[in-house]
PyMOL Python script that loads the backbone (N, CA, C, O; Angstrom):
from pymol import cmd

cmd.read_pdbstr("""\
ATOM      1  N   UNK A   1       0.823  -1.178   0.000  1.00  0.00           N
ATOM      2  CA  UNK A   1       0.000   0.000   0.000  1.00  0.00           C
ATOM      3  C   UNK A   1       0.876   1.253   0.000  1.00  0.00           C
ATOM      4  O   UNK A   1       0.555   2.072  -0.862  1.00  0.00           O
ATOM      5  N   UNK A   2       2.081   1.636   0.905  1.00  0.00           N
ATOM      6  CA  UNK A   2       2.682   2.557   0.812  1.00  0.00           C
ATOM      7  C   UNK A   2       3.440   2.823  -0.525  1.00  0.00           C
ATOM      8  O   UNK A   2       3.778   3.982  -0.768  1.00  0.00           O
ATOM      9  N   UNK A   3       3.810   1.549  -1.652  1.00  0.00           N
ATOM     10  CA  UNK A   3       4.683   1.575  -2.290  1.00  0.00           C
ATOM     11  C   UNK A   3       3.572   2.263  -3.568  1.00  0.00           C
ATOM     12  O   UNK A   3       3.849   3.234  -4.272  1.00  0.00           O
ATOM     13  N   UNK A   4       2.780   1.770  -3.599  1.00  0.00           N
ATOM     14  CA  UNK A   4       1.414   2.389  -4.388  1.00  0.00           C
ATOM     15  C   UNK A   4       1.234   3.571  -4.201  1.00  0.00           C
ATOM     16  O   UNK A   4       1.583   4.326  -5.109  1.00  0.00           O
ATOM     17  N   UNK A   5       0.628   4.152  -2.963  1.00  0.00           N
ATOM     18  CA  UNK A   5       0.928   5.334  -2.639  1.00  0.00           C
ATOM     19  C   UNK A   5       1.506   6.515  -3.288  1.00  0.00           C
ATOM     20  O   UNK A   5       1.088   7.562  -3.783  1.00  0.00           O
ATOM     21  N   UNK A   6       2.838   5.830  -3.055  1.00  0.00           N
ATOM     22  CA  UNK A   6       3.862   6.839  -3.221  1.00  0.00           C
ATOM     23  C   UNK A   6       3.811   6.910  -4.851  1.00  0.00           C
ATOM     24  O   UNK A   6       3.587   8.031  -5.307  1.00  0.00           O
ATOM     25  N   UNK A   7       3.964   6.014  -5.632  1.00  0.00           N
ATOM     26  CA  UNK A   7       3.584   6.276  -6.958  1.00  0.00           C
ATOM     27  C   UNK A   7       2.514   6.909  -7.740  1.00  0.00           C
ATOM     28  O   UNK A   7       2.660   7.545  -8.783  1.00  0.00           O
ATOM     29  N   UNK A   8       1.429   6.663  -7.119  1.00  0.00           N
ATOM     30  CA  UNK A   8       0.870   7.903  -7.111  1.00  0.00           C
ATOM     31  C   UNK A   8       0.120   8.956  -6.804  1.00  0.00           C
ATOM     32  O   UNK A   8      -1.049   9.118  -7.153  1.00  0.00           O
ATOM     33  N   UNK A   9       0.907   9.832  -6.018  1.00  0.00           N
ATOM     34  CA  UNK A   9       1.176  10.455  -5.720  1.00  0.00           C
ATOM     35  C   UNK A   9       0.139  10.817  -3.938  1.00  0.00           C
ATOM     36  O   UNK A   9      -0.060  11.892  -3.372  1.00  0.00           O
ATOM     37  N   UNK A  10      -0.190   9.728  -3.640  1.00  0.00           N
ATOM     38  CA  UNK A  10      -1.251  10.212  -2.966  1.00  0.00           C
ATOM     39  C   UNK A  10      -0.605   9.876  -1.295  1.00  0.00           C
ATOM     40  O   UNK A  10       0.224   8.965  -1.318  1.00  0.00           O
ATOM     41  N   UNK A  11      -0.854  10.449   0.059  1.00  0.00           N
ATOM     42  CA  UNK A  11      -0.183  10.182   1.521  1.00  0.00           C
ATOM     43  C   UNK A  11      -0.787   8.959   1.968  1.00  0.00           C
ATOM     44  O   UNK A  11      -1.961   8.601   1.879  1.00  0.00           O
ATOM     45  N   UNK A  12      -0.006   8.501   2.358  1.00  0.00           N
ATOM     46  CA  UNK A  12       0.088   6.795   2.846  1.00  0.00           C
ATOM     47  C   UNK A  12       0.050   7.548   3.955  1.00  0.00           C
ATOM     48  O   UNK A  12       0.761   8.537   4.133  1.00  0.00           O
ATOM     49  N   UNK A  13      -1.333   6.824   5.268  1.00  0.00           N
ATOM     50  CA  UNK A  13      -1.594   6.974   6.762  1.00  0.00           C
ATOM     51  C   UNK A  13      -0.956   5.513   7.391  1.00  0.00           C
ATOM     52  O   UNK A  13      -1.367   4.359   7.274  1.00  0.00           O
ATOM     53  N   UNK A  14      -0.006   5.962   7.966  1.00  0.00           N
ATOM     54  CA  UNK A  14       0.788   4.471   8.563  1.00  0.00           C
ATOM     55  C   UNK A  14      -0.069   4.124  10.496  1.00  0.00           C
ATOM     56  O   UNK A  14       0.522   3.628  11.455  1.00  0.00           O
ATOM     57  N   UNK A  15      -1.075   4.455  10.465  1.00  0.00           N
ATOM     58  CA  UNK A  15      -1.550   4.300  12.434  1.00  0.00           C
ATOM     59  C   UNK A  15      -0.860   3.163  12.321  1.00  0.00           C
ATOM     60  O   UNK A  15      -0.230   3.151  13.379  1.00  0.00           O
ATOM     61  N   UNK A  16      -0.420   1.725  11.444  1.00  0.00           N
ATOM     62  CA  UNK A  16      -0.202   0.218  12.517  1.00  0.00           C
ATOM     63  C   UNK A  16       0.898   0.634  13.141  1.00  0.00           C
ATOM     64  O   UNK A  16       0.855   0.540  14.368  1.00  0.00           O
ATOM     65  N   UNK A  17       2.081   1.160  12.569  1.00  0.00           N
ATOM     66  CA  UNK A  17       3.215   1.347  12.898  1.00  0.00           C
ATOM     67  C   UNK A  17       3.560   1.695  14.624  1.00  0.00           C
ATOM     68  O   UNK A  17       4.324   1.214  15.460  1.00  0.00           O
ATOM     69  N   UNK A  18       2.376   2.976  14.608  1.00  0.00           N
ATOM     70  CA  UNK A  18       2.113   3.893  15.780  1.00  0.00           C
ATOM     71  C   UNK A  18       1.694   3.092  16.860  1.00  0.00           C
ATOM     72  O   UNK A  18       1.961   3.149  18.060  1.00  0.00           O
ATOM     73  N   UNK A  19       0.720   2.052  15.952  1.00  0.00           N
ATOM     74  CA  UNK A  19      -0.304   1.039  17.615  1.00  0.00           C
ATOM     75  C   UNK A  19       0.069  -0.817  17.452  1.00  0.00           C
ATOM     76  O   UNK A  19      -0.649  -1.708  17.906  1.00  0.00           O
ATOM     77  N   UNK A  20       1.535  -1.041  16.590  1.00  0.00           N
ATOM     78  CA  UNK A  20       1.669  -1.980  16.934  1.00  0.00           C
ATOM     79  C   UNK A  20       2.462  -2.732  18.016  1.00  0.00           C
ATOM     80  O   UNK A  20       3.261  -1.977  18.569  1.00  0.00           O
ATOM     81  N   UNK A  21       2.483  -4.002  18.489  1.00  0.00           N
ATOM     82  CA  UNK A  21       3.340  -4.188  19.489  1.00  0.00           C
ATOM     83  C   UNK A  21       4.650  -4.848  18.831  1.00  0.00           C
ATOM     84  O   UNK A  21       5.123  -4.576  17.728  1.00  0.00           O
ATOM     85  N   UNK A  22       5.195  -5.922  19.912  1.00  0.00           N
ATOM     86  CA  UNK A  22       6.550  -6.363  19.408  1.00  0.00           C
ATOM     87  C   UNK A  22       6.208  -7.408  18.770  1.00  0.00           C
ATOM     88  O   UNK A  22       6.996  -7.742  17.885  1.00  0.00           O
ATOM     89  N   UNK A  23       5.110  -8.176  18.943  1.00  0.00           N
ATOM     90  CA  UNK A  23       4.863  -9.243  18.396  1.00  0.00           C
ATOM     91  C   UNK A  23       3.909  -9.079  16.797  1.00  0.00           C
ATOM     92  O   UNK A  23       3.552  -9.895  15.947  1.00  0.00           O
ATOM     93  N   UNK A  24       3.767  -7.719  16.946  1.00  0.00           N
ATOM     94  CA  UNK A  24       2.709  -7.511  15.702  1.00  0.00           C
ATOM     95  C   UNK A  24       1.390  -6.967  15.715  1.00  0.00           C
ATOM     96  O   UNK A  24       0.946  -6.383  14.727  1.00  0.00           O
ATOM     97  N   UNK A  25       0.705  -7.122  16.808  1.00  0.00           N
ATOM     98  CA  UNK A  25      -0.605  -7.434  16.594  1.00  0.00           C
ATOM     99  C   UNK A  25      -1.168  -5.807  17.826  1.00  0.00           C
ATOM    100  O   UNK A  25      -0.346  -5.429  18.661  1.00  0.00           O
ATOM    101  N   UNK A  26      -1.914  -5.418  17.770  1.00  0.00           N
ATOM    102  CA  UNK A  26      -2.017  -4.057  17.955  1.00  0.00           C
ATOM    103  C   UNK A  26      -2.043  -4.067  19.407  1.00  0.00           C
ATOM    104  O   UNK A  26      -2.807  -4.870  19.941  1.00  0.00           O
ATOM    105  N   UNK A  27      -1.341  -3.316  20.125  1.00  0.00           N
ATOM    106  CA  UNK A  27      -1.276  -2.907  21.411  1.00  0.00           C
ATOM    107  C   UNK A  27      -3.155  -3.153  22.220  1.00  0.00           C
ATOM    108  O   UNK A  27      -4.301  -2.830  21.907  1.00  0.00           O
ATOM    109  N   UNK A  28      -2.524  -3.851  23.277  1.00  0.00           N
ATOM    110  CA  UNK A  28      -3.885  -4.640  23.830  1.00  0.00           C
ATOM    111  C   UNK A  28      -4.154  -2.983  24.653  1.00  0.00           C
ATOM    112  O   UNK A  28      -5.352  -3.037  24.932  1.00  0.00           O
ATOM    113  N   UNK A  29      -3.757  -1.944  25.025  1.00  0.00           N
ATOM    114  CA  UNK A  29      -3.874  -1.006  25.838  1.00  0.00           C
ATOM    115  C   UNK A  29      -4.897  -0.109  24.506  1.00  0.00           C
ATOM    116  O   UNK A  29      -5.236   0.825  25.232  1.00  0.00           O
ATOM    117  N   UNK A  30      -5.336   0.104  23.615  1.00  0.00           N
ATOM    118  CA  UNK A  30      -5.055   1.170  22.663  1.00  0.00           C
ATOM    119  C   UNK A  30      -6.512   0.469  22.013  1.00  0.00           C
ATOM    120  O   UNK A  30      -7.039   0.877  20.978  1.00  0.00           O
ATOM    121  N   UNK A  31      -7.106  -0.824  22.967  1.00  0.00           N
ATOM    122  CA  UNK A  31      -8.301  -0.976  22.079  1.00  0.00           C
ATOM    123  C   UNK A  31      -9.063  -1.833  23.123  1.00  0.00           C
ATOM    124  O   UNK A  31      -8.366  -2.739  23.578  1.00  0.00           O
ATOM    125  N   UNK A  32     -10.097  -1.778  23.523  1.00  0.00           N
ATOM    126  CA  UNK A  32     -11.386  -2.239  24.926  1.00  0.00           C
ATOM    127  C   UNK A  32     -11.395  -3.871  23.845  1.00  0.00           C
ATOM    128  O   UNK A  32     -11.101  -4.994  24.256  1.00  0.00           O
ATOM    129  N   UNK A  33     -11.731  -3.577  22.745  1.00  0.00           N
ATOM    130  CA  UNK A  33     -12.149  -4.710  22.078  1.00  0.00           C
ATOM    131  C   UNK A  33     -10.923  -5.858  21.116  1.00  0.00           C
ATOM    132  O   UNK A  33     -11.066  -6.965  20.597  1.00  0.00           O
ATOM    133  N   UNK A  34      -9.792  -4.940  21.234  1.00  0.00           N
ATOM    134  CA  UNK A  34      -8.804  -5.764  20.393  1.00  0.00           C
ATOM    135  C   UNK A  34      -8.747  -5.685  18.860  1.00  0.00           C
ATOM    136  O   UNK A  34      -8.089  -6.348  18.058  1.00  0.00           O
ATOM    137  N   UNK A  35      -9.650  -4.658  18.677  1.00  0.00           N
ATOM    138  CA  UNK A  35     -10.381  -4.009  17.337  1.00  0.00           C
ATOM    139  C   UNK A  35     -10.494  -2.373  16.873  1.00  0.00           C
ATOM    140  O   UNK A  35      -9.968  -1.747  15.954  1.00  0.00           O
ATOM    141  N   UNK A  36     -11.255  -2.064  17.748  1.00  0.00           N
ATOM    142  CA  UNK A  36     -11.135  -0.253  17.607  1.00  0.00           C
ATOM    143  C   UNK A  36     -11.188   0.167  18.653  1.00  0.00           C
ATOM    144  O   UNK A  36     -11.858  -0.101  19.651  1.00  0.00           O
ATOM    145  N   UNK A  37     -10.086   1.202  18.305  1.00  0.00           N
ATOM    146  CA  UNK A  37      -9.504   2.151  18.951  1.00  0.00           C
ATOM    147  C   UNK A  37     -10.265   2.620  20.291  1.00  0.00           C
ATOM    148  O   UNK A  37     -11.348   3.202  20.229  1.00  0.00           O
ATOM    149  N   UNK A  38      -9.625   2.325  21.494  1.00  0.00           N
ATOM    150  CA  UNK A  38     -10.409   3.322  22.053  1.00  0.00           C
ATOM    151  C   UNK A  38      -9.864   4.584  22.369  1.00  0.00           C
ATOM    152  O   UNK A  38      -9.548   5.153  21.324  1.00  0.00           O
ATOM    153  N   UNK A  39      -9.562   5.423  23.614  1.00  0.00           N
ATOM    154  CA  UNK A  39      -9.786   7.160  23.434  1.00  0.00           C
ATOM    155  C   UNK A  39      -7.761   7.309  23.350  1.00  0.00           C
ATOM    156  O   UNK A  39      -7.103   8.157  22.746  1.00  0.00           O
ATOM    157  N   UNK A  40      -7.278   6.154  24.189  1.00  0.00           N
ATOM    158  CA  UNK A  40      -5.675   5.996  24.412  1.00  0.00           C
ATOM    159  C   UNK A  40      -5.616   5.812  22.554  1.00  0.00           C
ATOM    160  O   UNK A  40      -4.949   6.587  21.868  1.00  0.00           O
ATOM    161  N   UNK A  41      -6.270   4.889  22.074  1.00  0.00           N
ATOM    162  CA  UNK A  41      -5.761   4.727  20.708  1.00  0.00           C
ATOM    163  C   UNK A  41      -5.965   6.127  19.971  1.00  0.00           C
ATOM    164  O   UNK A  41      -4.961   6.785  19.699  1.00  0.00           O
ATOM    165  N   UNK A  42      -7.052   6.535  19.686  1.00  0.00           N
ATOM    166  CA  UNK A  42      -6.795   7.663  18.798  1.00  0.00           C
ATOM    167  C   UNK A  42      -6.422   8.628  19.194  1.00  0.00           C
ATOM    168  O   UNK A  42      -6.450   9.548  18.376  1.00  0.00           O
ATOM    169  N   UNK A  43      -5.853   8.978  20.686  1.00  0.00           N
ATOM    170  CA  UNK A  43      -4.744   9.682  20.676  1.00  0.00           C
ATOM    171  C   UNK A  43      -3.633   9.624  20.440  1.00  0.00           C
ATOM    172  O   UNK A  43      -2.928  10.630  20.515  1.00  0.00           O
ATOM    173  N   UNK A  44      -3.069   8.231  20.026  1.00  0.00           N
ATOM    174  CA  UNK A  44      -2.149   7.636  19.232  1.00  0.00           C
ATOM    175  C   UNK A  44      -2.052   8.320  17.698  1.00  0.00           C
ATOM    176  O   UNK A  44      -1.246   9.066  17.142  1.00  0.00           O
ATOM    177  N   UNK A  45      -3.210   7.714  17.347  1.00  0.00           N
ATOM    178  CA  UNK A  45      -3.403   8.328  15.807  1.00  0.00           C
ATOM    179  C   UNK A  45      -3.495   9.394  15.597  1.00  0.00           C
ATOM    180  O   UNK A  45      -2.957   9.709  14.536  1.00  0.00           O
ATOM    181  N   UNK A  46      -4.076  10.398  16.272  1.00  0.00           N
ATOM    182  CA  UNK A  46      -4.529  12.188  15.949  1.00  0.00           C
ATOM    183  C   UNK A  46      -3.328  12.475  15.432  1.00  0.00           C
ATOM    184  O   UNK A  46      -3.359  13.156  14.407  1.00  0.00           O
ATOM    185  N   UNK A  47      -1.881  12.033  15.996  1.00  0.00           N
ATOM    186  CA  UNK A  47      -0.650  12.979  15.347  1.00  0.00           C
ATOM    187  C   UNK A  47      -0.643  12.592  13.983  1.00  0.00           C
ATOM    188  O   UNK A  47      -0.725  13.340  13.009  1.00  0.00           O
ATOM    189  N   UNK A  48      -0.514  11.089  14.003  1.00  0.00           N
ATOM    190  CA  UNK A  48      -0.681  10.407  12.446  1.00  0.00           C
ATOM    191  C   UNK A  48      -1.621  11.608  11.306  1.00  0.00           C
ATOM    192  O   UNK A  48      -1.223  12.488  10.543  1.00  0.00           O
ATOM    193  N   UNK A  49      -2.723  11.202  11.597  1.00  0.00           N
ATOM    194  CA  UNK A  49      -3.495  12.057  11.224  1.00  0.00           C
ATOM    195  C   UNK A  49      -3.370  13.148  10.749  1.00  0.00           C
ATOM    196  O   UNK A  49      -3.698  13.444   9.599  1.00  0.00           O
ATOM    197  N   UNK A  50      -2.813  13.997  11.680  1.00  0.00           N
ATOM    198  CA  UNK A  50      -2.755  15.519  11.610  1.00  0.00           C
ATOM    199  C   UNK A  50      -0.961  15.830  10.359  1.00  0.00           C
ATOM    200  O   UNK A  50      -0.467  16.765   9.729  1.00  0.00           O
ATOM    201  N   UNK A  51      -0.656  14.445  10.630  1.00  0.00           N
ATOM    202  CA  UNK A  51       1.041  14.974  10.034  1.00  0.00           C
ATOM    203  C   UNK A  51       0.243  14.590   8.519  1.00  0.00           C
ATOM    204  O   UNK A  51       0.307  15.459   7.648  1.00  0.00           O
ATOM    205  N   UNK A  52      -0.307  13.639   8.287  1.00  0.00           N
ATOM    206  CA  UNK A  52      -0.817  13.189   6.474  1.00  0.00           C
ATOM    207  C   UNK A  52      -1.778  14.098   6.388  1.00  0.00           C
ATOM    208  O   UNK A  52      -2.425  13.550   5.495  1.00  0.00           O
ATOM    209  N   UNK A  53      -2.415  15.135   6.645  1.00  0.00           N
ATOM    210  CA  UNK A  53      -3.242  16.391   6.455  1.00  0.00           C
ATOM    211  C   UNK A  53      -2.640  17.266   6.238  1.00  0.00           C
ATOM    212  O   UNK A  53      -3.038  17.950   5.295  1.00  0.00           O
ATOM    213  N   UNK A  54      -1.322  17.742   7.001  1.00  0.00           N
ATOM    214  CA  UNK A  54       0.285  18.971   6.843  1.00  0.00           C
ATOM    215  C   UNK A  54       0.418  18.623   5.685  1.00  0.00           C
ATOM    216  O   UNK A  54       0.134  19.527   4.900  1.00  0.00           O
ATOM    217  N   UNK A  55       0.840  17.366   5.062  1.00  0.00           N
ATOM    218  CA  UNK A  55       1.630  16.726   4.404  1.00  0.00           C
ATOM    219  C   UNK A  55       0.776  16.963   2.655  1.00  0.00           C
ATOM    220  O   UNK A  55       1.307  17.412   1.639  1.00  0.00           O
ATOM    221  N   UNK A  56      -0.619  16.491   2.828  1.00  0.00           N
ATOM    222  CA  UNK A  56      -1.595  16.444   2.245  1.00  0.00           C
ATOM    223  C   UNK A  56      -1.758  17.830   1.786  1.00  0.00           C
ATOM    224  O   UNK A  56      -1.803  18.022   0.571  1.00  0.00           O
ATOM    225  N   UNK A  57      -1.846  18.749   2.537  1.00  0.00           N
ATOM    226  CA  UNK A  57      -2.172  20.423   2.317  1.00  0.00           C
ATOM    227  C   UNK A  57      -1.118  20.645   1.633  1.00  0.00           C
ATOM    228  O   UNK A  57      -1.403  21.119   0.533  1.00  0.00           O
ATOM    229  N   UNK A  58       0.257  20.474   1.850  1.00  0.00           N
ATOM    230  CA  UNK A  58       1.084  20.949   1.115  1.00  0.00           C
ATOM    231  C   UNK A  58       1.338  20.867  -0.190  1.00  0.00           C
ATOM    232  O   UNK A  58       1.541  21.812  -0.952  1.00  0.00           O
ATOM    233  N   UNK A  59       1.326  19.826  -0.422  1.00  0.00           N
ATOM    234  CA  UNK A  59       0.863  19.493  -1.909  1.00  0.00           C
ATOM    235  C   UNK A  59      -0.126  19.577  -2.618  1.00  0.00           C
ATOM    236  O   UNK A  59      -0.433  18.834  -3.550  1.00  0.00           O
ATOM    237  N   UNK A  60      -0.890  20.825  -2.071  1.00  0.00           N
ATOM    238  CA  UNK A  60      -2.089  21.481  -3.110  1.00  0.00           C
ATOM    239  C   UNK A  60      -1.475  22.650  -3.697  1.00  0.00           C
ATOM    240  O   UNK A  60      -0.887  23.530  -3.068  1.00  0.00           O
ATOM    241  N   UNK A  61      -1.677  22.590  -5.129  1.00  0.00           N
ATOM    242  CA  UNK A  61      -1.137  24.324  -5.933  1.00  0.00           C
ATOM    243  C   UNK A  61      -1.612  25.089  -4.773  1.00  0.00           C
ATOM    244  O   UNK A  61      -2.351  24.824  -3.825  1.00  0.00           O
ATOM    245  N   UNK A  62      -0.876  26.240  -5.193  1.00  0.00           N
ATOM    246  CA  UNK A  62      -1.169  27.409  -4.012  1.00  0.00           C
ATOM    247  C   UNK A  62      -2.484  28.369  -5.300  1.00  0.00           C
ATOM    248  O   UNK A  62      -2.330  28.549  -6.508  1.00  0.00           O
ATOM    249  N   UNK A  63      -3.372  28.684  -4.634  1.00  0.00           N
ATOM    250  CA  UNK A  63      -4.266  29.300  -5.542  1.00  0.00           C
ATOM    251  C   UNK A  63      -3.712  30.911  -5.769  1.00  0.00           C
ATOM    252  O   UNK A  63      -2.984  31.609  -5.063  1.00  0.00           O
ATOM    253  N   UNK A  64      -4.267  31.130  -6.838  1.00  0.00           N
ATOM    254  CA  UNK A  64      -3.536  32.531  -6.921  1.00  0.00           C
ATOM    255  C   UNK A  64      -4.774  33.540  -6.465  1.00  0.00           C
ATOM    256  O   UNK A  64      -5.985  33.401  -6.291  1.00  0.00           O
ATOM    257  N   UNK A  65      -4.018  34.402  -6.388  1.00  0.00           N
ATOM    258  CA  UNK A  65      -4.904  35.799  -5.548  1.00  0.00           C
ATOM    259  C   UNK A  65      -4.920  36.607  -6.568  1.00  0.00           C
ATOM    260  O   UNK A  65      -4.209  36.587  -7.572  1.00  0.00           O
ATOM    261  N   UNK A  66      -6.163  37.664  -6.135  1.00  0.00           N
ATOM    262  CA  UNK A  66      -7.312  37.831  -7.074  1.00  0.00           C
ATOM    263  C   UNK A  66      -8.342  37.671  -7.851  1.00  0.00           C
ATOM    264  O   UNK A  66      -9.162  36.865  -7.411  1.00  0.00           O
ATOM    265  N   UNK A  67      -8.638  38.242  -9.038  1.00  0.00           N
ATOM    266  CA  UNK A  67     -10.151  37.400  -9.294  1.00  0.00           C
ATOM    267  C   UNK A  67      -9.736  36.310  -9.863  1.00  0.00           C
ATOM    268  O   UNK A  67      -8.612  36.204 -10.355  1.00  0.00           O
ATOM    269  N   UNK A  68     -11.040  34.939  -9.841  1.00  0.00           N
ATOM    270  CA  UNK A  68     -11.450  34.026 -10.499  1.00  0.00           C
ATOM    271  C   UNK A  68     -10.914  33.928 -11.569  1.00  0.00           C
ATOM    272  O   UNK A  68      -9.974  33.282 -12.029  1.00  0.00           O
ATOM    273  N   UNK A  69     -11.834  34.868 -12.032  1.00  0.00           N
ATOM    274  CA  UNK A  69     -12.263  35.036 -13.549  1.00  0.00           C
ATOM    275  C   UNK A  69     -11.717  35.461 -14.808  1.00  0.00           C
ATOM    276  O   UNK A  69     -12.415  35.444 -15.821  1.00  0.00           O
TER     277      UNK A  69
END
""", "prot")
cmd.dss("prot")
cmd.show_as("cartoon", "prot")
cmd.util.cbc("prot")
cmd.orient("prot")
């Protein structure tokens, strides 16, 4: 998925990286169900999040100023 991504051209969101353990499998603290996230988990993710949105914004043309039209 990341290698896709990156070809074209679009931000790869990595959360497993952020909420996995040593063995692989997602931090037993970071989910009530072993599934989704609970409030510890997506405070995990919000940075994720917020850095592929920076990341995301930046790579929009900058619009030009003045009219439209």
């Amino acid at each position: 998925m990341r290698q896709f991504c990156s070809q074209h051209g679009y931000i790869y969101v990595d959360y497993f990286s952020a909420m996995v353990d040593s063995a692989g499998y997602l931090q037993a603290d970071l989910a009530d169900d072993g599934l989704h996230p609970n409030g510890k988990g997506y405070r995990v993710m919000a940075p994720v999040a917020i850095n592929a949105i920076d990341r995301a914004l930046g790579q929009q043309p900058k619009k030009k100023k003045g009219k439209f039209f």
